[in-house]
C-alpha positions, 0 to 999 in steps of 0.5 A: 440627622442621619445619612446625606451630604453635610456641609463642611463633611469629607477629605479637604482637597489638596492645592493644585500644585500637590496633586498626584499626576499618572507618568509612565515610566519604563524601567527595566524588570529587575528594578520593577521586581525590586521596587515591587518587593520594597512596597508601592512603586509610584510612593517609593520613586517619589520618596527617592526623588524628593528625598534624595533626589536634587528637587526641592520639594515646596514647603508645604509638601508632606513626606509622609503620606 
């Protein structure tokens, strides 16, 4: 068999409560550019808030992707 949808193939969807959602959010541009040279903003502010932030991020949340 070559090629075509198969069952059981592709990335597994994550749960609901672990999907990324688009905010918008204004910060001065000082901080953009530093946030830009230290890699991507929206990966960054998420690890500083789960990590170092007060949340409590659900067992299941993986820091590493």
């Amino acid at each position: 068999m070559r090629g075509g949808k198969r069952a059981g193939s592709g990335r597994k969807k994550k749960p609901d409560h672990l999907r990324r959602e688009l905010v918008t959010l204004r910060l001065p541009q000082w901080m953009i550019s530093q946030l830009r040279s230290n890699g991507e903003i929206g990966y960054l502010i998420e690890e500083l808030l789960a990590k170092k932030g007060s949340l409590n991020p659900p067992d299941d949340y993986d820091f590493n992707t």
